[in-house]
N, C-alpha and C positions, 0 to 999 in steps of 0.2 A: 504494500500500500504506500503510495508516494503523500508524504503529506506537506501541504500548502506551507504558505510563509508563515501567516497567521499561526496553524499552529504549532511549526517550527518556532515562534518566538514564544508563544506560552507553555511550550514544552522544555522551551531554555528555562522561563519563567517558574515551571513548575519545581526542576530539579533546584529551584533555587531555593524554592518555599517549604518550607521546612512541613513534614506530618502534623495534621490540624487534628484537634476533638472541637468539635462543634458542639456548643450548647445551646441545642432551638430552644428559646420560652415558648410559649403558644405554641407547642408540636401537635397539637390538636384541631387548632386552629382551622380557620377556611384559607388564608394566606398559606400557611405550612402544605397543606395540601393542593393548592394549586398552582402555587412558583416555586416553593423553598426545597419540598420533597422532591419534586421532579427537574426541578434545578440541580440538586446537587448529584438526584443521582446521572442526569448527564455530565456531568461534571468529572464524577469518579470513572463513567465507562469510557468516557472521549478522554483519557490519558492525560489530560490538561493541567487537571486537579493534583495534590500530594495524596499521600494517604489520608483520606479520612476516618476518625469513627465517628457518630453522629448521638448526642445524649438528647433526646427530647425530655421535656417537663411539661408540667402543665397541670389544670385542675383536675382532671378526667381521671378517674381513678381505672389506670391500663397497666398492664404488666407488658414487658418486654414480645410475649407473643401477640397479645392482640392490638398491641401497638405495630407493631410490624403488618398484621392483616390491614388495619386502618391504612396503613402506606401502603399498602399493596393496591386499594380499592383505589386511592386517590390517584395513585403511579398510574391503575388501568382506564381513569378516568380523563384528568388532564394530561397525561407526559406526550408530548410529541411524536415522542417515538418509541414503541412497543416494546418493551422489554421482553427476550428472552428466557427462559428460565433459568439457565446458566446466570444470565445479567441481573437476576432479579434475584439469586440463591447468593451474589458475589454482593450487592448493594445490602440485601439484606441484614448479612452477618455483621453489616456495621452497625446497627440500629441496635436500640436499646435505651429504656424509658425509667423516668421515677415520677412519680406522681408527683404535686408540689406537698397534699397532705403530709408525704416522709420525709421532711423537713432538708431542711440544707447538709448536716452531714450523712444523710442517704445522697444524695446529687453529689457532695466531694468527693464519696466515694466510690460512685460510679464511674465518675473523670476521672481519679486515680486509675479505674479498672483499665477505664480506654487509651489512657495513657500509657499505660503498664504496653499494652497492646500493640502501640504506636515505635516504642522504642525512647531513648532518651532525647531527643531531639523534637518531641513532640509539641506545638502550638497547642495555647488554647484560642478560641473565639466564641465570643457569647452573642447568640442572634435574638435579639427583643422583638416578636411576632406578636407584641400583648397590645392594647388597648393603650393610650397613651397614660389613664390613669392607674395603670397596675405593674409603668416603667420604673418608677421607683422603687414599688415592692421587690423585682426580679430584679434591682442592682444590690436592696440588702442583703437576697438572697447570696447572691453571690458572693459578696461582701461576708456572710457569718457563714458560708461555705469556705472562705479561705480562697477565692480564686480569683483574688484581681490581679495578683502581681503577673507581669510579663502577659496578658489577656489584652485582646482586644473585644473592640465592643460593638456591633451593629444596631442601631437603633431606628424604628420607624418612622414615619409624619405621623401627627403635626408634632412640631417640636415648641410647647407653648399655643398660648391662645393669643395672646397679647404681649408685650413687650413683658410685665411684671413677671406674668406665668415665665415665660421663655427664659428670664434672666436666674427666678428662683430654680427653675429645673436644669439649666448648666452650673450654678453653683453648686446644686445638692451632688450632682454628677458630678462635677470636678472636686468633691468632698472623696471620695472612691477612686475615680478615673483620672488621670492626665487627659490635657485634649488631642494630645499625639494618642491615645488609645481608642479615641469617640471616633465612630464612623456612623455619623446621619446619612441616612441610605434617600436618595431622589432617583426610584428608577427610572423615570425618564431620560435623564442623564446617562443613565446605564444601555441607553439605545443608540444602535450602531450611527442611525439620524445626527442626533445630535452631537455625537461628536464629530460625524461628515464638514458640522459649520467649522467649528476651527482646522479643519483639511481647508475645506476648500476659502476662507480668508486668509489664513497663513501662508499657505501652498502654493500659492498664485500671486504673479506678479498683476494678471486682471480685476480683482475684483480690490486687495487691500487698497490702492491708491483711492480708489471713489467710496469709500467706505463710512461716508462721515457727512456734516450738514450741507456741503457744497452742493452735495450729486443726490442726495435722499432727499426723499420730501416727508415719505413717512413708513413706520413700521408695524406691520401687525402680524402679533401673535394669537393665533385661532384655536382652541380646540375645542368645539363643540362633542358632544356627547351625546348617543342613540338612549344610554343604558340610564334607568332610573335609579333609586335609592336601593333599590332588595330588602334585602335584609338588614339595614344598616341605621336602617330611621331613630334609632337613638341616639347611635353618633354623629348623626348627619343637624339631625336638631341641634346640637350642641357646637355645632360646627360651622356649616355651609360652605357656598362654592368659594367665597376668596380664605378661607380659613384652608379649606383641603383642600384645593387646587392653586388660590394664583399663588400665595407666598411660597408654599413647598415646589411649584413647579414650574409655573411658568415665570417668575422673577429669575428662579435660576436660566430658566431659556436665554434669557434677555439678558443675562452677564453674559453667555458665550456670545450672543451676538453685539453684544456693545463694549464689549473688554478692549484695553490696547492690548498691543503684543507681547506676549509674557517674555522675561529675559530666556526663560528654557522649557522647551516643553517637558516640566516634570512637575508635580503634585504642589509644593509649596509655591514655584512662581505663577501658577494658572489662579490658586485660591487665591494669591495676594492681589492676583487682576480684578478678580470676580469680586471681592471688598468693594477694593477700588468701583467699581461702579457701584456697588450695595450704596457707598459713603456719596456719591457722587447724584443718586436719586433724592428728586423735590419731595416732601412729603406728599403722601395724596389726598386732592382734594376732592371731600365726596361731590362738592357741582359735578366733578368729571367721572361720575361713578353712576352706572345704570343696576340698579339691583332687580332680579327677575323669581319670580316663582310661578311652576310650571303649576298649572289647571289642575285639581284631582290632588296635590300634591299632602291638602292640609288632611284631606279622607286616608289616610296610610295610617294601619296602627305604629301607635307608640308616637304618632305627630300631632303634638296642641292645635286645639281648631282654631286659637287666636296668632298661630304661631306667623314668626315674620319672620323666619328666616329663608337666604336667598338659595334657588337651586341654580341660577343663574348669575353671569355677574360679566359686566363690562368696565372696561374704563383706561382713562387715558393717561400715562403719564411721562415724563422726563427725567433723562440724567441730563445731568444740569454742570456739562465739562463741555470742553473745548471741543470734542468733537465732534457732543450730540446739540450743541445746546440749542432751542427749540424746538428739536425735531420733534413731534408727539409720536412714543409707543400707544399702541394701542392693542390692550389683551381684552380677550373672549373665552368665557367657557361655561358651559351650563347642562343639566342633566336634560334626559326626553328631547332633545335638539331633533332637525330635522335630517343630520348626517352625521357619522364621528366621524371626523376629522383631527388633524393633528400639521396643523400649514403655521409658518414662518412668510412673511410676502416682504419683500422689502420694495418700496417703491419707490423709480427714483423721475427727480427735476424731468418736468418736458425740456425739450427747446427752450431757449429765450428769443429766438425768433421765429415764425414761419415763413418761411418763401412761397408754400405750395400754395395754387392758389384754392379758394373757397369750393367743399363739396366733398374734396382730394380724399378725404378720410382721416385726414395725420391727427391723433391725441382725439378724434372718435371713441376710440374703446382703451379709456384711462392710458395713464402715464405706463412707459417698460417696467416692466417687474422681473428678481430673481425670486424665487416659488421654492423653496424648502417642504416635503413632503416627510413630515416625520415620522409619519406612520409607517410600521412594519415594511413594508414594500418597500419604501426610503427612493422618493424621486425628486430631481429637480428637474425649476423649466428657468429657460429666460425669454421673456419675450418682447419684443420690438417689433415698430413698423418696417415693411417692405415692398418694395414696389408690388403690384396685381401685376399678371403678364399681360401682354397687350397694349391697345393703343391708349395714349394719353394719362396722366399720372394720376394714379390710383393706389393708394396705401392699404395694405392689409395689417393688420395685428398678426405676424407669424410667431413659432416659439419653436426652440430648440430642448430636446427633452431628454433627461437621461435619469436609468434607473438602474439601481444595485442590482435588481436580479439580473441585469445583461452580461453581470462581471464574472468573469470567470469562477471565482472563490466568493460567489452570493450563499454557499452554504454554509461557509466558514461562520455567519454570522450567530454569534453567540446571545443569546437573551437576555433581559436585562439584569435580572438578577444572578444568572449564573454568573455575567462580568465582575459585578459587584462585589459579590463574594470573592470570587478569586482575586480582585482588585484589595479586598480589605484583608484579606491573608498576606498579600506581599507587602500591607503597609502602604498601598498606593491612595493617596486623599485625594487626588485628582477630582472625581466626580462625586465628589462630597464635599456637604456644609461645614461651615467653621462656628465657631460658637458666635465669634465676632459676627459673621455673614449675617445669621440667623438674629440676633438681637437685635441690629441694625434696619433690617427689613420688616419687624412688628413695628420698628421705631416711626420708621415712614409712613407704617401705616394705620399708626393708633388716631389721627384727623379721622379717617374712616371709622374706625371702629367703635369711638367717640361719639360721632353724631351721622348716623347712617343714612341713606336718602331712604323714602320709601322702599317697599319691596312692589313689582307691578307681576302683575299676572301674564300669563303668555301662554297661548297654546301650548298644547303637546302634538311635537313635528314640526315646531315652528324656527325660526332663528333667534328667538328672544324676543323682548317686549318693542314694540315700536319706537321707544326712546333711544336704541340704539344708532338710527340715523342723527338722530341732532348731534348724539354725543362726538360722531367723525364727520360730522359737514366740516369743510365742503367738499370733503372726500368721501367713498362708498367702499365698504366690507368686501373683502376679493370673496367671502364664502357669501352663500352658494357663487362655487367657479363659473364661470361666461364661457369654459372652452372645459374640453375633458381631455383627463390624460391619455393618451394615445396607449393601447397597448401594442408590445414587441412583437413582431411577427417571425419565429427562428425559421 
């Protein structure tokens, strides 16, 4: 079997990375079972990984065999890729579970076991798959288990509610942890997508030069959403759309595309960029803030019928440096939407003169856009006008398009959490929040939080509430798209 670059480099990477015991929280969990189990066990079969052994905890009172069935159901439910029985007899012997009921020295004790197992050179990592409110209890645990030293730590969103919550929860953690040991996990960041944006602005003498307020007019970050609340209507009430979505994910978007150039592309100089713009954003103002709640949404058990919290959420704002300064960003994202999406648009200056004359088409169908597709697929377009063939000058809006599956090693591409993990085993902070990052961004946005604008109602299958025109006049939303992505023809 000949294998790619990709994972000739994470194969270098792995011999580098020392045998991990993983400590899932929430091994019972709905996340544990639909990314973490079937993440890691691609992990261990694709050669990538070190040795693992795998401790789950949790409330559920399981014993190591019918914890294993549980991940068996889950593995045959979500994993990609069908496990084998050999594959599944070889992941399996790594598993093995302690209730939380058996306190922390039954869980020391089981990591000794795994350890023992591992050899002396074994890693630990402790994975927090819990509820935001029950991250503290699983760092005491750990804590009167005896396992922080040499430990790293993965932790979920949201990190805080508001600036006070966020600042008290890295304190109490950095009471236990170093902040070299936290690793706040943003799987979006963990997609092949978005790290493609610093490929292709660094990578290119094309695109870095216009990258800034001369040649943009404006930015928007899209991710509308098909999927409702589920099962989740407790947490979602106590939450909503710019709580678990824009601060944990899409501000992060918005450093990669608004950072300067890091001195190296390695972990410490990329975070100190992404600050750098955290420290560099206007506070937000709620005038520039559309809040939405989808139809139906207040009828959902376990949701107040006076409730006001948003499933939807827009708004506009600015880093407020030399390179951005005016530009408006502008993010979206809202549950029940009428497409999931996941678009980056960057759109830049028309002409400052026209020559063509009246009718021509030119700046007809908006300003050139580069088109970030960050969704799984992972495509980009750029588009400009071009002449129609034929007589007499006629401009079209053409687009040139390209998409990851065309690339030879589109299989290579790793999921977001399996990256992540293997990313937070070598110590790599790359695609993770700093404690600074994370304070700094409730900071901006406690004016919101503060004194909220209304919540408006909006269909379900809709694009959100009708307020979302005024908020981008006198510019228009690129979602719903005016053209479709072409598919490849082999």
């Amino acid at each position: 079997m000949t294998l790619t670059q990709v994972e000739r480099q994470y194969q270098r990477a792995a011999q580098a990375t020392a045998p991990h015991v993983v400590v899932l929280f929430g091994a019972a969990g709905d996340l544990a079972k639909r990314k973490l189990l079937p993440g890691m066990a691609n992990l261990v079969l694709s050669s990538l990984a070190p040795d693992i052994e795998i401790v789950g905890t949790s409330l559920e009172d399981l014993n190591d065999d019918s914890y294993k069935e549980a991940a068996k159901a889950a593995l045959d439910e979500f994993d990609r890729r069908r496990l084998t029985d050999s594959e599944w007899d070889s992941f399996s012997s790594k598993l093995s579970y302690v209730p939380t009921s058996a306190g922390p020295q039954a869980l020391a004790k089981a990591v000794r076991a795994a350890r023992e197992r591992l050899g002396p050179n074994a890693r630990l990592i402790h994975y927090l798959s819990v509820p935001p409110k029950a991250a503290l209890a699983a760092v005491d645990t750990i804590a009167s288990a005896g396992l922080v030293d040499d430990s790293r730590i993965i932790m979920e969103k949201p990190f805080g509610t508001d600036l006070a919550s966020a600042v008290e929860l890295n304190r109490r953690l950095h009471k236990t942890f170093g902040e070299e040991q936290i690793f706040r996990i943003d799987h979006f960041l963990g997609k092949e997508p978005a790290q493609n944006i610093l490929a292709i602005r660094f990578g290119n003498g094309l695109f870095e030069p216009i990258w800034n307020r001369n040649f943009i007019q404006q930015i928007q970050i899209d991710v509308p959403e098909t999927l409702g609340i589920e099962q989740r209507a407790a947490f979602y009430e106590s939450t909503g759309a710019y709580r678990d979505m824009v601060v944990t994910h899409l501000f992060q978007i918005l450093a990669f595309v608004g950072m300067e150039a890091p001195t190296a592309l390695e972990p410490h100089a990329i975070s100190e960029e992404k600050n750098k713009v955290f420290r560099s954003m206007t506070p937000i103002d709620p005038a520039n803030v559309v809040r939405g709640q989808f139809v139906g949404y207040k009828d959902i058990p376990g949701v107040s019928p006076e409730s006001e919290t948003e499933t939807f959420v827009a708004l506009k704002c600015f880093i407020d440096n030399w390179r951005w300064a005016g530009v408006p960003f502008y993010l979206r994202t809202g549950k029940k939407m009428a497409e999931g999406q996941r678009i980056i648009s960057i759109a830049f200056k028309e002409p400052p003169k026209s020559m063509f004359p009246p009718g021509s088409g030119v700046g007809a169908k908006g300003p050139d856009h580069l088109t970030f597709d960050l969704a799984d697929a992972s495509k980009m377009s750029l588009s400009f006008y071009g002449k129609r063939p034929g007589p007499g000058m006629r401009l079209d809006k053409i687009s040139m398009q390209f998409s990851m599956q065309e690339q030879a090693n589109a299989a290579d591409v790793l999921e977001a959490y399996e990256r992540l993990i293997l990313d937070a085993m070598r110590g790599d902070h790359t695609l993770f929040t700093t404690a600074e990052g994370i304070e700094r961004l409730w900071e901006v946005s406690q004016p919101l939080l503060d004194d909220p604008p209304p919540v408006r109602p909006y269909a379900v299958g809709s694009w959100g509430p009708n307020a979302i025109h005024q908020l981008i006049a006198p510019y228009a939303w690129r979602l719903p798209f005016e053209r479709v992505w072409r598919e490849s023809h082999h």
